[in-house]
N, C-alpha and C positions, 0 to 999 in steps of 0.2 A: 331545866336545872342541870340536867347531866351535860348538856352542852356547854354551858357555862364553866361547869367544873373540870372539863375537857381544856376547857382555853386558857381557863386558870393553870390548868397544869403544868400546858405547854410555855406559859408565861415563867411559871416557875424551872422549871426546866432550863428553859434558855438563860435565866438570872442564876441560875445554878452552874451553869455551862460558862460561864462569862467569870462569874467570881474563882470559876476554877483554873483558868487560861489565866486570868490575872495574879492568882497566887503562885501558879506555876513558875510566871514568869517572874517574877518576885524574887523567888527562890532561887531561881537559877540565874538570876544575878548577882543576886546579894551572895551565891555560892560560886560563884566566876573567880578565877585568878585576880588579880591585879592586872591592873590593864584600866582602857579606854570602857571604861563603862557603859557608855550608851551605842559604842558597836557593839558589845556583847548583849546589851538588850536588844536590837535591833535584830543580829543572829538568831538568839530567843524565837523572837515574835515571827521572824522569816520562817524557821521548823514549826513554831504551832500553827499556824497560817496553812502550813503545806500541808500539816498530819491532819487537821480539822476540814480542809478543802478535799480532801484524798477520802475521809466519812462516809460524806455526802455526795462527791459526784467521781466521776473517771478523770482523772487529770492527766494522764499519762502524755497530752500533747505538752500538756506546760512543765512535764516535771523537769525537764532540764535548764531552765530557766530557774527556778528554785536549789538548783548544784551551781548553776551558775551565780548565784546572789552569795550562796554560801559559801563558794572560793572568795571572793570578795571580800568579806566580812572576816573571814579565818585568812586573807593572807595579809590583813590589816591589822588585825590583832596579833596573828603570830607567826614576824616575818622571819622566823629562826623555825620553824617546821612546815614536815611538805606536805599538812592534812589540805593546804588550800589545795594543791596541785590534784591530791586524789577526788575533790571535789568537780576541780575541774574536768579532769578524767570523764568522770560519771557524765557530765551535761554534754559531753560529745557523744560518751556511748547510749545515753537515753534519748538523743537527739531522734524527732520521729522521722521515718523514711519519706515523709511528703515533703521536709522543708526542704528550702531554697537551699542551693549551692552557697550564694550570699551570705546563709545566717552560718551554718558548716563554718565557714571562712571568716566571719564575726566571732566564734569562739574559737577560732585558729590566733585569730590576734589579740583577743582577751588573753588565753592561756600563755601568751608571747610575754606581753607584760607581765604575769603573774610569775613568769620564770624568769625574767629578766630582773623583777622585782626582787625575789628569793635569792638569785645571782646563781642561777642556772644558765650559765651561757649558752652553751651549745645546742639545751632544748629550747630555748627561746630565739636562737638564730634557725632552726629547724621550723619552727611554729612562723615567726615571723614569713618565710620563703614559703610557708603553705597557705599561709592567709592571702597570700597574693593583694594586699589590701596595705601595700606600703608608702606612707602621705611622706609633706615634704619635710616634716617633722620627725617620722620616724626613721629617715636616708640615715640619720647620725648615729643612732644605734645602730642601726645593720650594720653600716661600714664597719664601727666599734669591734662589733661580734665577728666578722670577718676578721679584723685585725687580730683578733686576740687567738681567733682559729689557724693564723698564721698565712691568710689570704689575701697579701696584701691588692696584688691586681683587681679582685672582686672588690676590697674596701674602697680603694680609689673611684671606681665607675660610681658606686655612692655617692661620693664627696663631689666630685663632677655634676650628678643629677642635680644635687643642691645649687653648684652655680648656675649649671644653665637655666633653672626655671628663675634664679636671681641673684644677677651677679655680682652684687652687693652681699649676699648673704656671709655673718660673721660666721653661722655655723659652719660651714663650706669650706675656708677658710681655715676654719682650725680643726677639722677632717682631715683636711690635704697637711695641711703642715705638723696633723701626728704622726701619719703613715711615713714620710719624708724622715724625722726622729726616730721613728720606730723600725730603719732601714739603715740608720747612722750616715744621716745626707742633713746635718742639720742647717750646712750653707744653702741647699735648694729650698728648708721650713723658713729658711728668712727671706728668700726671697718671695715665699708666698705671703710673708705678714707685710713685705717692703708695696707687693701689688693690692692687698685687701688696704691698706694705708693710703695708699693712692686714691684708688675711687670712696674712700670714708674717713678720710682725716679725723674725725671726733668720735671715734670711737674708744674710747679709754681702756677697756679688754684687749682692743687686739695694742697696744701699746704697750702693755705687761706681758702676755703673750709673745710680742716679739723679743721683750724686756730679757725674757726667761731663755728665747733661743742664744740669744747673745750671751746673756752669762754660760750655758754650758758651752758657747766656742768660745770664752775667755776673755770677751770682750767687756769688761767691766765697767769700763767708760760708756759703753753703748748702753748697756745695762741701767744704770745709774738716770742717764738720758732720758730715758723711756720711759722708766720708772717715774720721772718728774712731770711727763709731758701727760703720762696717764692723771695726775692726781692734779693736776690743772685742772683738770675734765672731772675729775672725781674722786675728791680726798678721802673718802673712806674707802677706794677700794682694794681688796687684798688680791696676795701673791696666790694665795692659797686655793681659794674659787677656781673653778673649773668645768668649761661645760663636755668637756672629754669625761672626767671623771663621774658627772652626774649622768651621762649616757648611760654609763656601764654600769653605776650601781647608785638610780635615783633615789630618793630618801622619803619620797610620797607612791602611794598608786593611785594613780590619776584614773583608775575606774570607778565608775560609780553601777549603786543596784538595777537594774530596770522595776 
């Protein structure tokens, strides 16, 4: 009998423990800012998760991975403060001394992003150069953060990478032909849109692109041209899109939790 009421307890116990994690979390949603509600539940349920595993066992391998979810979450919710950044901070410094150079260098460029994301340039062009972990994807932001560092010869070797591995690439292309504008050489930015036109004629971006170089040399006629040959190809598309600008300051973070 005393066994029984032993199991019963522990039953009770855990259904106690459960209904408490659930109102908790209740609470501190339904008490959340405004905002994306089901990342701040999400945040929530990522801290009780970690404080109720931290209880019961040592977690100290995994706790950085838990700062790491939690930059995440805080710099999606609130990309106007730098609570993600000191999150991120933490998952470096709790980082345990056994792991891989690899993982180090995975939140080297997690934190890139999250600074990049914030529009922290400089520590995201620092973070990015430490991750040692730059795809063909992210050439465009590097060059970018150089560029804006005032670096143009470092930006260029970027923008280069990007064609040689494809010399088709549109991003490439309008890497080289920002640096070029951004040196006041905007007759060499047309010649790079006149050669990305060559080997892709149906690209309707680099058509407004070049569109845009020609109006500020005053070429209005050329402008207007371009302008038409792009929306042949694609009648809704604007002046205004840009993938220079979404480099520097993209409008999603494309991380996700582990």
């Amino acid at each position: 009998m005393i066994t029984n009421f032993q199991k019963q307890s522990r039953k009770d116990d855990v259904k106690l423990l459960v209904w408490i994690v659930v109102g908790f979390l209740f609470i501190a949603w339904f008490c959340s800012p405004p905002g994306n509600k089901l990342l701040q539940l999400c945040f929530w349920g990522n801290n009780t998760k970690y404080f109720i595993t931290k209880l019961f066992s040592d977690n100290s391998s995994t706790e950085y991975i838990f700062h790491r979810n939690n930059a995440v979450y805080l710099a999606k919710m609130y990309p106007d403060k730098p609570t993600a950044l000191k999150e991120m901070n933490k998952a470096i410094e709790t980082l345990p001394s056994f792991a891989s150079d690899a993982e180090l260098r995975n939140l080297y460029k997690d934190r890139a992003e999250i600074r990049l994301f914030l529009g922290d340039h400089k520590g995201a062009l620092n973070d990015f150069i430490n991750s040692d972990l730059i795809s063909f994807s992210d050439n465009l932001k590097v060059a970018m953060l150089f560029k804006v560092a005032g670096n143009y010869k470092e930006a260029m070797n970027y923008c280069n990478a990007m064609l040689n591995q494809d010399p088709f690439a549109y991003a490439g292309f309008a890497c080289m032909a920002e640096i070029y504008l951004s040196v006041d050489r905007p007759d060499v930015a047309l010649r790079v849109w006149n050669l990305a036109l060559d080997r892709n004629k149906n690209n309707p971006r680099a058509y407004v692109d070049r569109a845009l170089v020609k109006k500020a040399m005053g070429d209005l006629s050329g402008y207007n041209t371009d302008l038409k040959l792009a929306r042949e190809y694609s009648p809704a598309i604007s002046e205004e899109d840009s993938i220079i600008k979404d480099s520097l300051h993209p409008k999603i973070l494309a991380l996700s939790v582990r």
